[in-house]
C-alpha positions as CSV (number, residue, x, y, z in Angstrom):
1,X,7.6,4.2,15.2
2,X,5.6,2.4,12.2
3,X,2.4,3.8,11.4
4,X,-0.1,1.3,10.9
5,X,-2.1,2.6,7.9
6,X,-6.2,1.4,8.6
7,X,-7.6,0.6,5.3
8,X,-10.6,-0.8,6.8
9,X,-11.5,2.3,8.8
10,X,-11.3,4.6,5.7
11,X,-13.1,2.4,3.6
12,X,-16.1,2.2,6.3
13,X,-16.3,5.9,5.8
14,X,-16.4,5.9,2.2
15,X,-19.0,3.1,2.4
16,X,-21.0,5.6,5.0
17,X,-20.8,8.6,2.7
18,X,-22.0,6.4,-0.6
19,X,-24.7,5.1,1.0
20,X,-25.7,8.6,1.9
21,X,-25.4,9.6,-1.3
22,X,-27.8,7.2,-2.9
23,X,-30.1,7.4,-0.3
24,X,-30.2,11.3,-2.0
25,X,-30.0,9.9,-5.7
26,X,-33.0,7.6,-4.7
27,X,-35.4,10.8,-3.5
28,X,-34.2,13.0,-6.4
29,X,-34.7,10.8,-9.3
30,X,-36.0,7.4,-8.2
31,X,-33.0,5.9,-9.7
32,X,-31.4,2.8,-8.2
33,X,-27.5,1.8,-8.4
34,X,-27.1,-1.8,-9.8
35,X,-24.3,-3.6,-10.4
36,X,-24.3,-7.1,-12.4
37,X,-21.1,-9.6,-11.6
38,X,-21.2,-12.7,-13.6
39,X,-19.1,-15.5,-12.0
40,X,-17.8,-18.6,-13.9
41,X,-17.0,-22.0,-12.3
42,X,-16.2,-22.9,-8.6
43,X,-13.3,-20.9,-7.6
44,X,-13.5,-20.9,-4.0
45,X,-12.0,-17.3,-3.9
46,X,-13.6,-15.9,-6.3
47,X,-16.7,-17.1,-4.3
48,X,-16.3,-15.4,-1.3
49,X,-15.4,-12.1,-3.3
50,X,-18.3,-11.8,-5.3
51,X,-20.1,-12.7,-1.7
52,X,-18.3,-9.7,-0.5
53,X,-19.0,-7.1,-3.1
54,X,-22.8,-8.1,-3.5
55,X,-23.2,-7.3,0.8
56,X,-21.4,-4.2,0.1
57,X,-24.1,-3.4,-2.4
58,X,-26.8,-4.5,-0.1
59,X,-25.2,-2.4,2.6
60,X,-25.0,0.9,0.3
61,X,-28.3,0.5,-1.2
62,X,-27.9,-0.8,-4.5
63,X,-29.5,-3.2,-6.4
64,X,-27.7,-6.4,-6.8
65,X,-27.0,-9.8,-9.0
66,X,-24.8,-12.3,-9.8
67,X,-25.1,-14.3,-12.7
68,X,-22.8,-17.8,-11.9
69,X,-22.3,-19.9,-15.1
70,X,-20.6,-23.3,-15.0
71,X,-17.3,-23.6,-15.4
72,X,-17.4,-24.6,-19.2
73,X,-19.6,-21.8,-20.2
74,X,-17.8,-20.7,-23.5
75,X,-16.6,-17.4,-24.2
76,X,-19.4,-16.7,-26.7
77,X,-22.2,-17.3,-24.1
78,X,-20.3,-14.8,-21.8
79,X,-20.2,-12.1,-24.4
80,X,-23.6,-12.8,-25.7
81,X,-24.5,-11.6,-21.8
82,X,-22.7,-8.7,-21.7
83,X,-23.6,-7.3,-24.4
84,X,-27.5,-7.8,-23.3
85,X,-26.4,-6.3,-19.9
86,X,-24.6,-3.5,-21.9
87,X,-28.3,-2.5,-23.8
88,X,-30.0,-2.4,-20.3
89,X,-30.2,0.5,-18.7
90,X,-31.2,-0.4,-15.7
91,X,-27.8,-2.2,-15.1
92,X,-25.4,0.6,-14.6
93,X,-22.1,-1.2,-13.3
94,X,-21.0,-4.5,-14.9
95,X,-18.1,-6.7,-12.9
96,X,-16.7,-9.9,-14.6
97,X,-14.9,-11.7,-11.6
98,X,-12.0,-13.0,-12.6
99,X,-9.5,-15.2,-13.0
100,X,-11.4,-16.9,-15.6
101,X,-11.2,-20.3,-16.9
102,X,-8.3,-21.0,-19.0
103,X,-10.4,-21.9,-22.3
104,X,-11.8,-18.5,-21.8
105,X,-9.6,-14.8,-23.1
106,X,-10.1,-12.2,-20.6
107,X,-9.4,-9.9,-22.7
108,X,-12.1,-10.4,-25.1
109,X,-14.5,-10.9,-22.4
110,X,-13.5,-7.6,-20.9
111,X,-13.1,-5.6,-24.1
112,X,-16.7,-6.8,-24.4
113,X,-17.9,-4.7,-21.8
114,X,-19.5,-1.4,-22.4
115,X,-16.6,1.3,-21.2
116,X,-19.2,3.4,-19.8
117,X,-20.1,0.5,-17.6
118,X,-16.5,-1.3,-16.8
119,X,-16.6,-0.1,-13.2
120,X,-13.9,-2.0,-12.4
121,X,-11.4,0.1,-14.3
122,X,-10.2,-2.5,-16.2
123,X,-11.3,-2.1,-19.8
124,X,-8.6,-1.2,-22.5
125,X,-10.7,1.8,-23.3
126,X,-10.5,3.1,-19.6
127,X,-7.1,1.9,-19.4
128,X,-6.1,4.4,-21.9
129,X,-7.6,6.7,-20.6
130,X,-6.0,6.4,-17.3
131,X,-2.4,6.8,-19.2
132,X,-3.4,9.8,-20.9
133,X,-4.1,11.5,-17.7
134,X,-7.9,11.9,-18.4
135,X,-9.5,9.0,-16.5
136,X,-12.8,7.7,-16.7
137,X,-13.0,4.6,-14.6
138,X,-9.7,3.5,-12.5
139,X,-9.0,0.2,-11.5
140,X,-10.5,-0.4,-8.1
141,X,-7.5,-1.4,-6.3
142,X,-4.6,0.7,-7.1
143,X,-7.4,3.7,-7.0
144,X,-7.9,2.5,-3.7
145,X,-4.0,2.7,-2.5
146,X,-3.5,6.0,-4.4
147,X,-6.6,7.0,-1.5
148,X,-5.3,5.8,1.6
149,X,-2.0,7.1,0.6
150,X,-4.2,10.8,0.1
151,X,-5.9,9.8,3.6
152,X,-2.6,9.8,5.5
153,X,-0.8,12.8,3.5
154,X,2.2,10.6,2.2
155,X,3.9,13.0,0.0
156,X,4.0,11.7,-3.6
157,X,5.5,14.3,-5.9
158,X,9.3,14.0,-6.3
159,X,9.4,10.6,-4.4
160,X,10.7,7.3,-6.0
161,X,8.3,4.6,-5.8
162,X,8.3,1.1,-6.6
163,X,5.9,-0.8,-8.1
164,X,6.4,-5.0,-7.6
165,X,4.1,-6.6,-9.8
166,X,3.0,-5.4,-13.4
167,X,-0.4,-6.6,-13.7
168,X,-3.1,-5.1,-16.1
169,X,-5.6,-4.8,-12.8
170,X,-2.8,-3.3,-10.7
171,X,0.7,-2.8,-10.8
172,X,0.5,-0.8,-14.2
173,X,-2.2,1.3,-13.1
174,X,-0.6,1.7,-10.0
175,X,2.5,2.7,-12.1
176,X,0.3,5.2,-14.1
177,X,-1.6,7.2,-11.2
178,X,2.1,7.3,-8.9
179,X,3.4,9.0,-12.3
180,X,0.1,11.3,-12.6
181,X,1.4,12.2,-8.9
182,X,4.3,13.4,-10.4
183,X,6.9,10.3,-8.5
184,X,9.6,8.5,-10.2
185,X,8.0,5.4,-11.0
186,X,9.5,1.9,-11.4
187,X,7.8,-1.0,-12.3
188,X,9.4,-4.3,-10.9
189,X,8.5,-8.3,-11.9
190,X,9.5,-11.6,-12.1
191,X,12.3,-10.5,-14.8
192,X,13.9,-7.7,-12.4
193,X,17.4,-8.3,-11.9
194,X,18.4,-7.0,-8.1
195,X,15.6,-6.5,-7.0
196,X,16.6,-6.2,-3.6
197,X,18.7,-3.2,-4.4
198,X,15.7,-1.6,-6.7
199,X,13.0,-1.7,-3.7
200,X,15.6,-0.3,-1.3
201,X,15.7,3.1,-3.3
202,X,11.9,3.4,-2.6
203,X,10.2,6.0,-0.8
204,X,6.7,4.3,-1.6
205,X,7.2,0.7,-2.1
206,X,3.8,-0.8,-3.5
207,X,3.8,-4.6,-3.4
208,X,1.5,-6.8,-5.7
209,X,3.5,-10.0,-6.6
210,X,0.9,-12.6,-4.4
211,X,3.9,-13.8,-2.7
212,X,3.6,-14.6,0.5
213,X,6.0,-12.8,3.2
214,X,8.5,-12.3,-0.3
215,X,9.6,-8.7,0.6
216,X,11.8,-8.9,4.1
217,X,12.5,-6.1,5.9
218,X,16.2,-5.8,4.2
219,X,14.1,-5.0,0.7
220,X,13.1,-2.0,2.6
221,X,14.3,1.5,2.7
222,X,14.3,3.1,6.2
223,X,11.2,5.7,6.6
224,X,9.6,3.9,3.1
225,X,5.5,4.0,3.2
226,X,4.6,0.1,2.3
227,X,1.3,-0.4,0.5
228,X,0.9,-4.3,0.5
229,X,-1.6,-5.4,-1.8
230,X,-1.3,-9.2,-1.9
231,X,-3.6,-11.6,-0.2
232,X,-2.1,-14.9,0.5
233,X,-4.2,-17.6,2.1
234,X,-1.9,-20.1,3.9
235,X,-2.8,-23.9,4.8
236,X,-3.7,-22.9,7.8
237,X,-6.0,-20.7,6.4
238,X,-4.6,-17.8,7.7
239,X,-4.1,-14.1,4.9
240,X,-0.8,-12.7,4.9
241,X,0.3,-10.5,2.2
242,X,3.3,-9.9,0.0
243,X,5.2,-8.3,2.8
244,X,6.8,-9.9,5.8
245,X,4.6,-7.7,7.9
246,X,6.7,-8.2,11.5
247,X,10.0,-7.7,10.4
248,X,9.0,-4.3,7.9
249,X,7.0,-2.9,10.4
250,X,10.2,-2.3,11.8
251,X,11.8,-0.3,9.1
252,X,8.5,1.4,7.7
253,X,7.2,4.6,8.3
254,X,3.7,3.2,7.5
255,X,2.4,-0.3,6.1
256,X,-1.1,-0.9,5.3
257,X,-1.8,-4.5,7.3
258,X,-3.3,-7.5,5.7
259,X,-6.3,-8.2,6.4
260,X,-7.5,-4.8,7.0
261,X,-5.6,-2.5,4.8
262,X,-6.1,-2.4,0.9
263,X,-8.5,-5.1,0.6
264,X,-11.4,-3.1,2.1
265,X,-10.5,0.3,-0.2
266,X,-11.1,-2.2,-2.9
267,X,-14.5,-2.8,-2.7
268,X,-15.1,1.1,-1.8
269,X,-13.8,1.9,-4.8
270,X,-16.2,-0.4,-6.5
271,X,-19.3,0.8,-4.8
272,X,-17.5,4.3,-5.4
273,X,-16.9,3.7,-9.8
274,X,-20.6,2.2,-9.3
275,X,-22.4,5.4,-8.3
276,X,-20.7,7.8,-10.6
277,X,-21.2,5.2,-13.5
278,X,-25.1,5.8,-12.2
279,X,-24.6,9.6,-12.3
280,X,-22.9,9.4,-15.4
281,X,-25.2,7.3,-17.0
282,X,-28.2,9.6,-15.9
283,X,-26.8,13.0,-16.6
């Protein structure tokens, strides 16, 4: 019988113990959490995100702010803001929401970011690092699977897992801490010939395509732990994720749900990269 993994459960206890924790870093040394998102243009999505995050913060503790700029803010103007976040110290986590407009290069806007404050893992500095096996910050998502898979003692070392998806925010960070866990990684995308045959070898099958219902239960090994990271809204308005969740819940041993399942981790992990940016920051 499937095991339905509950991401949201885990991550309300992680949210629990962080507020805790800052509650304690607030007595000792008067010191507040803050994290600064900047938000540019009217992505609906992104919207409701950023909403998200910034009521986790409120929830934990933190101090809070979100700076929205227009849709044809140029690049300069966003870097000229980071940077002026990046010399104040009483901003300790910077998050850039993204996607960004097209005019704009994310990857000057995140390389912009002071490392030591990119709590969302994503800066090439912290990237590196990750690769090198000596992380600093990780990427809040795939840290987030790598912790529910930790929650529910899925074995990682010697097991083949598949990675569907090979983006710079998760599927090759993903790649990078399953390898640091000593499995046989592969890295699957839109290139991948047989496909099919690739994610039925996998003991860990990690999917993060944002495809809705794209991986059917005959993509799936017997016994395989499924870590489903897309979120698909439909017309109806309705998330799915990457998996077809009622026919692999058939076939899986466990299967994180969407909604429910990674999405929550996510945002621990932020609150979580957050305060040890703080403790970092203040010795």
């Amino acid at each position: 019988m499937c095991q339905i993994i509950d991401g949201a459960a885990i991550a309300e206890r992680i949210r629990i113990e962080i507020k805790q924790q800052t509650m304690v870093l607030k007595e000792k040394t008067s010191v507040v959490p803050k994290l600064t998102v900047i938000l540019v243009g009217d992505d609906p999505s992104s919207h409701i995100y950023v909403r998200n995050k910034i009521n986790a913060c409120i929830e934990a503790g933190f101090d809070s702010e979100v700076i929205k700029l227009p849709e044809a803010t140029k690049e300069v103007q966003i870097i000229s803001i980071i940077h002026s976040l990046n010399s104040d110290h009483n901003v300790h986590g910077i998050l850039v929401q993204l996607p960004l407009p097209r005019h704009i290069n994310e990857g000057n806007i995140v390389a912009s970011i002071d490392p030591n404050k990119d709590v969302d893992g994503i800066h090439p500095l912290n990237i590196g690092r990750l690769f090198l096996g000596k992380p600093s910050f990780i990427a809040c998502t795939p840290l987030g699977c790598i912790k529910l898979l930790e929650e529910y003692k899925v074995k990682i070392s010697a097991k083949n897992a598949v990675v569907v998806g090979r983006s710079n925010i998760v599927g090759k960070p993903m790649a990078a801490l399953l390898l640091h866990k000593n499995a046989t990684v592969t890295i699957c995308h839109s290139r991948t010939k047989n496909l099919p045959e690739i994610t039925r070898e996998a003991d860990i099958l990690v999917t993060a395509i944002g495809n809705p219902g794209y991986v059917t239960a005959d993509m799936v090994k017997e016994g395989a732990v499924v870590i489903d990271v897309g979120i698909n809204r439909l017309s109806s308005g309705k998330l799915i994720g990457d998996v077809d969740f009622a026919s692999v819940i058939n076939k899986a041993a466990m299967i994180t749900p969407v909604p429910k399942g990674v999405g929550p981790m996510t945002i621990a992990m932020l609150l979580s990269n957050t305060l040890k940016a703080v403790c970092d920051q203040n010795g």
